[in-house]
Residue frames as a rotation matrix with the C-alpha (Angstrom) as fourth column:
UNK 1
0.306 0.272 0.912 -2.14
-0.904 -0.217 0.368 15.31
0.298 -0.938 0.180 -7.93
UNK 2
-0.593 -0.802 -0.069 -0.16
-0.581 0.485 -0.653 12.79
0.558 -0.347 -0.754 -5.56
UNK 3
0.612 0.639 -0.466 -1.86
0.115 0.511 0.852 9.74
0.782 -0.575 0.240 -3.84
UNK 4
-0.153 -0.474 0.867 -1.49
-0.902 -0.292 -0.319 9.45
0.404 -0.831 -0.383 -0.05
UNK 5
0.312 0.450 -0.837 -0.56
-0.294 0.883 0.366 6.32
0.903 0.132 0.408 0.85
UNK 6
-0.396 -0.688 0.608 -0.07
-0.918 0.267 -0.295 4.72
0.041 -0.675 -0.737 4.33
UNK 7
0.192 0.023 -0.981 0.18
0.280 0.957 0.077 1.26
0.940 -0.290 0.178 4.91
UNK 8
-0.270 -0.173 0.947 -0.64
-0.897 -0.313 -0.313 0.56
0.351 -0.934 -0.071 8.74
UNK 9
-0.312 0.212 -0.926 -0.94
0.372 0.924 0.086 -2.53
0.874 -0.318 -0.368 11.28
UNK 10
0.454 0.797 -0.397 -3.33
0.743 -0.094 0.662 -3.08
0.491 -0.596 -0.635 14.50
UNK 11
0.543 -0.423 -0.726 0.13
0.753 -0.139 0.644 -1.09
-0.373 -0.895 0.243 16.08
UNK 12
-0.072 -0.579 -0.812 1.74
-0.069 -0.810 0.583 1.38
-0.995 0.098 0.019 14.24
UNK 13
0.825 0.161 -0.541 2.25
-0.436 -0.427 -0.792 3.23
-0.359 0.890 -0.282 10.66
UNK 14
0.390 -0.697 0.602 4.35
0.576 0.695 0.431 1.11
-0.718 0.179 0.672 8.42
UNK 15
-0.765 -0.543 0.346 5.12
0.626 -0.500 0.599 3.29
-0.152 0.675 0.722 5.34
UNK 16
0.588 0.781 -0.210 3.48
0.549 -0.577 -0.605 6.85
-0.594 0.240 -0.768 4.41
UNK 17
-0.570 -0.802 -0.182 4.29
0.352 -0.438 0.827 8.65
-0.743 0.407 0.532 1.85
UNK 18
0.596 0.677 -0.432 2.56
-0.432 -0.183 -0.883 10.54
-0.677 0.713 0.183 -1.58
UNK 19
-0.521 -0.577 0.629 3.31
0.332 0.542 0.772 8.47
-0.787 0.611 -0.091 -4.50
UNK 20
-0.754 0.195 -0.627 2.51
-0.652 -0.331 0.682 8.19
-0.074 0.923 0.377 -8.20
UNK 21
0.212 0.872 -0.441 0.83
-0.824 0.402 0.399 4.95
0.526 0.279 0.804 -8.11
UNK 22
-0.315 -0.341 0.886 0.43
-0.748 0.664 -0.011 1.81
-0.584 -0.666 -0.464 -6.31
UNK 23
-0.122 0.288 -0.950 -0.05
-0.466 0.828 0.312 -2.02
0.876 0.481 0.033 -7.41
UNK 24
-0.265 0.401 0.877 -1.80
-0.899 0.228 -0.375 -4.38
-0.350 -0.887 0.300 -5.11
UNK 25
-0.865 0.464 -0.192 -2.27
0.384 0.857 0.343 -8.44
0.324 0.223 -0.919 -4.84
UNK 26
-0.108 0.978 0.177 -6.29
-0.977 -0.071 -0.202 -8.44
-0.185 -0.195 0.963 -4.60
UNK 27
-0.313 0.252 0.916 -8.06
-0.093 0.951 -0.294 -11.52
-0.945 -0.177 -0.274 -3.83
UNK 28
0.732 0.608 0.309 -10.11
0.079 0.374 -0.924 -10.82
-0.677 0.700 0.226 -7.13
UNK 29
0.341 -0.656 0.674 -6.28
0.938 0.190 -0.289 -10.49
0.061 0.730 0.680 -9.22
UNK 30
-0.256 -0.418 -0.871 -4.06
0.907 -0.416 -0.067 -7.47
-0.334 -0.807 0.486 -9.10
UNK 31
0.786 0.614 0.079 -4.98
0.616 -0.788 -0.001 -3.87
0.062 0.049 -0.997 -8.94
UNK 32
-0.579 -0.634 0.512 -3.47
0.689 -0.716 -0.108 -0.53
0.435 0.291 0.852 -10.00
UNK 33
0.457 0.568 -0.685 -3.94
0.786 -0.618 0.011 2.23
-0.417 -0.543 -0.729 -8.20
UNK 34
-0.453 -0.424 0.784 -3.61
0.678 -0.735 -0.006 5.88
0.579 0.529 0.621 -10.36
UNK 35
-0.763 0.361 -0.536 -4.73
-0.080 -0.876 -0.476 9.31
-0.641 -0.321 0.697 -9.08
UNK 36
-0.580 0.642 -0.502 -8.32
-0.812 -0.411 0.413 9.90
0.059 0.647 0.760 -10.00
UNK 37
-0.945 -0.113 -0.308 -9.11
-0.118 0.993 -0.002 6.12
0.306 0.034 -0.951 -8.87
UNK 38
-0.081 0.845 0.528 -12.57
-0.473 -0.499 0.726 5.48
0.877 -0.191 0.441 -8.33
UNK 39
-0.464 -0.443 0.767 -12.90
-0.884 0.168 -0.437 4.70
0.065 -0.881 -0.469 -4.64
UNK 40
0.519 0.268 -0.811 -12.92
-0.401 0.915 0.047 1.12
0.755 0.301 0.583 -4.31
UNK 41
0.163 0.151 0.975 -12.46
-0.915 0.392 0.093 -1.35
-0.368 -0.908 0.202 -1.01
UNK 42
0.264 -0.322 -0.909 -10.09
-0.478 0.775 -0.413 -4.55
0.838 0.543 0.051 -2.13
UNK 43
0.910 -0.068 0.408 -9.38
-0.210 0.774 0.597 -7.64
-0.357 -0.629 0.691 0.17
UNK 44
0.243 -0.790 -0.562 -5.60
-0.940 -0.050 -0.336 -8.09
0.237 0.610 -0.756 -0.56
UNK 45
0.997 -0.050 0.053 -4.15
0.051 0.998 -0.031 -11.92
-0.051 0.034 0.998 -0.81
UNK 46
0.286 -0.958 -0.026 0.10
0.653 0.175 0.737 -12.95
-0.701 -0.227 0.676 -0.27
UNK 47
0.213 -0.694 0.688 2.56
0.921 -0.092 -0.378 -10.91
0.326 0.714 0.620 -2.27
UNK 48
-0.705 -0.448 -0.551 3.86
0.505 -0.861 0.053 -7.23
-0.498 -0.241 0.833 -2.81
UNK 49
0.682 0.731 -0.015 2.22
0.598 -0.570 -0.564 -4.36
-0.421 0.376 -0.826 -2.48
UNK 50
-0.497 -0.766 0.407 4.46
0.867 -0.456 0.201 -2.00
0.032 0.453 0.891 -4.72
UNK 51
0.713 0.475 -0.516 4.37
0.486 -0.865 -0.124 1.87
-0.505 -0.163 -0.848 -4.13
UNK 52
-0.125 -0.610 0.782 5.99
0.965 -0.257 -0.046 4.37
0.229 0.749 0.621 -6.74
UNK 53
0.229 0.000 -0.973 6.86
0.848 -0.490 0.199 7.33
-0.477 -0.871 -0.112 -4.46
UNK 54
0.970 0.232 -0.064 6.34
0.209 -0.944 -0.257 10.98
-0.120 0.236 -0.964 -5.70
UNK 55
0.601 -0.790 0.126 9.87
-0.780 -0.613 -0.124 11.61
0.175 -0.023 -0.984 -4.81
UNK 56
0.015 -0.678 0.735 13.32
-0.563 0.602 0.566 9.01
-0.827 -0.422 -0.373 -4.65
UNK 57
-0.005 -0.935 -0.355 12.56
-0.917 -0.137 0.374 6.87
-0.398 0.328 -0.857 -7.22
UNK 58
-0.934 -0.240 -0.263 13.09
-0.248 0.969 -0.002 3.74
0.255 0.064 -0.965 -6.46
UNK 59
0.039 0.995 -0.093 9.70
-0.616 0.097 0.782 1.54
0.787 0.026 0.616 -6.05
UNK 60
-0.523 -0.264 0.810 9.15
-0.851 0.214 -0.480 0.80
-0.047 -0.940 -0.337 -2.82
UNK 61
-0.253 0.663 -0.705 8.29
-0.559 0.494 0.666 -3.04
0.790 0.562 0.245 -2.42
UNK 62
-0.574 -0.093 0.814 6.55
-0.818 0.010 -0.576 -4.29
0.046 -0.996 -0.081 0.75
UNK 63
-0.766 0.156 -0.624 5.42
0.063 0.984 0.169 -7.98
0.640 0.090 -0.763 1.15
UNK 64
-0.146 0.653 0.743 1.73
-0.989 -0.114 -0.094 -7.89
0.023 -0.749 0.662 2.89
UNK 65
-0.989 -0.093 0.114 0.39
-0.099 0.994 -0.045 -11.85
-0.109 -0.056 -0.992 3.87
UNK 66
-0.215 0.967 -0.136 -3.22
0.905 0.250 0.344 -9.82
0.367 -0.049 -0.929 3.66
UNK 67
-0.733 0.130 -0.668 -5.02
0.357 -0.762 -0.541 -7.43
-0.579 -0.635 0.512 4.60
UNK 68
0.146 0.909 0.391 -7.11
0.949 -0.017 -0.315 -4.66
-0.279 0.416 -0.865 2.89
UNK 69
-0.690 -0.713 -0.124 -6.80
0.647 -0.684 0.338 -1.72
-0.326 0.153 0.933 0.70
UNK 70
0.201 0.859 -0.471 -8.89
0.758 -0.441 -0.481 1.21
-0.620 -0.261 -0.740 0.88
UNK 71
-0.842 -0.486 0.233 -9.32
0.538 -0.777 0.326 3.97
0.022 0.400 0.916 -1.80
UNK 72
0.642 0.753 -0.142 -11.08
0.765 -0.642 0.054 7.44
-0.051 -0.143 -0.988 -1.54
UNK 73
0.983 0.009 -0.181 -10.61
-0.005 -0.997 -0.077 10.72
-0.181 0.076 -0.980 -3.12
UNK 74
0.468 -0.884 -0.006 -6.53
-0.181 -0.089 -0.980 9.81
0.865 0.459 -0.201 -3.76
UNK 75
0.212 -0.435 0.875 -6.12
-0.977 -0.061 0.206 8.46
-0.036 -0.899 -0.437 -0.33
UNK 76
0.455 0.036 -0.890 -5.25
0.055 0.996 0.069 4.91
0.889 -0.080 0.452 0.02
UNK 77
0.096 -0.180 0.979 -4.94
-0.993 0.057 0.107 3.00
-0.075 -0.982 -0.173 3.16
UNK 78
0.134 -0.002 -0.991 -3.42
-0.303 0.952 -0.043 -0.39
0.943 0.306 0.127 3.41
UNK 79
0.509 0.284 0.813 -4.32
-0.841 -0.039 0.540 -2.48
0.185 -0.958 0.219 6.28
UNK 80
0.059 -0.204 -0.977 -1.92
-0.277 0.937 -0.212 -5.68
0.959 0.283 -0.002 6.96
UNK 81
0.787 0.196 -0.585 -1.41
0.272 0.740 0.615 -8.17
0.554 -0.643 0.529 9.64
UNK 82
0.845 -0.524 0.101 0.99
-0.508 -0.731 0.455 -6.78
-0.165 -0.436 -0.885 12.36
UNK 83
0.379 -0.885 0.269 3.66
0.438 0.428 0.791 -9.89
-0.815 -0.182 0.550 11.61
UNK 84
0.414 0.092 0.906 3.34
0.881 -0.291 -0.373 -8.58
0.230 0.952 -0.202 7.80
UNK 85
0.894 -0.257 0.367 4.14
-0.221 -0.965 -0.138 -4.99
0.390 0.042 -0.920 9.28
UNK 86
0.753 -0.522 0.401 7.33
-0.185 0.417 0.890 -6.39
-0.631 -0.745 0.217 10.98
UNK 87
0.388 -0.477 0.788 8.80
0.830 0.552 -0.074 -7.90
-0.400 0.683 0.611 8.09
UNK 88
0.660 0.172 0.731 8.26
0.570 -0.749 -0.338 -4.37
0.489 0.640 -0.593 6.31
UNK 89
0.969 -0.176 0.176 9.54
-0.246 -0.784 0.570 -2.15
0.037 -0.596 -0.802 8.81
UNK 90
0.364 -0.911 0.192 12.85
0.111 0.247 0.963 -4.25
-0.925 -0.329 0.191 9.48
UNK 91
-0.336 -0.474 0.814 13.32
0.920 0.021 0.392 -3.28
-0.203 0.880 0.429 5.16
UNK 92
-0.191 0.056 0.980 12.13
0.842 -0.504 0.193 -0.16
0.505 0.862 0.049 4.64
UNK 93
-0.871 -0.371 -0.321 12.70
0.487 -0.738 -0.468 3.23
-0.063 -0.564 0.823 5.99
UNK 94
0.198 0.743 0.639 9.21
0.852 -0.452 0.262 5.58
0.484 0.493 -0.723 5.98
C-alpha cells in the first residue's frame, strides 16, 4: 500500500503524489517515513524533504526552511513556509 503525500503552504498544494517512502529533516534528527508508519507529528528543521514516488522513479527532492510533517494511517502531510513552497514549485512539476 502507497503513502499519500502532499506537501502544502498557507496558499496552495506544492507536490502530491503516492510514493514509496519519504525522508524528512526533523528537529529531533531525520525521519523515514514507510507504509505502516505509526502516526507521528514531527517539527521539520532546513534541508530536503525527499519523496520516492510510486511511479517515475526519480526521487523527488524539495528543500523545506521548516515546517511540519504529519503522519496518519499512510497519509502524510507536509506543511512549509509559503517562500519554501516557491522555491519548490519553480523545480518541480506535481
Amino acid at each position: 500500500m502507497p503513502l499519500n503525500v502532499e506537501m502544502v503552504s498557507a496558499d496552495r498544494t506544492v507536490w502530491s503524489g503516492e510514493a514509496l517512502s519519504v525522508a524528512a529533516p526533523a528537529a529531533d534528527g531525520d525521519m523515514g517515513v514507510l507504509p505502516g508508519h505509526q502516526p507521528v507529528l514531527a517539527v521539520l528543521r532546513p534541508g530536503a524533504v525527499r519523496v520516492r514516488p510510486l511511479e517515475g522513479g526519480q526521487t523527488v527532492e524539495l528543500e523545506v526552511s521548516g515546517g511540519f510533517l504529519s503522519v496518519d494511517q499512510d497519509e502524510i502531510t507536509i506543511v512549509v513556509d509559503p517562500t519554501t513552497a516557491e522555491a519548490a514549485a519553480d523545480t518541480q512539476e506535481s
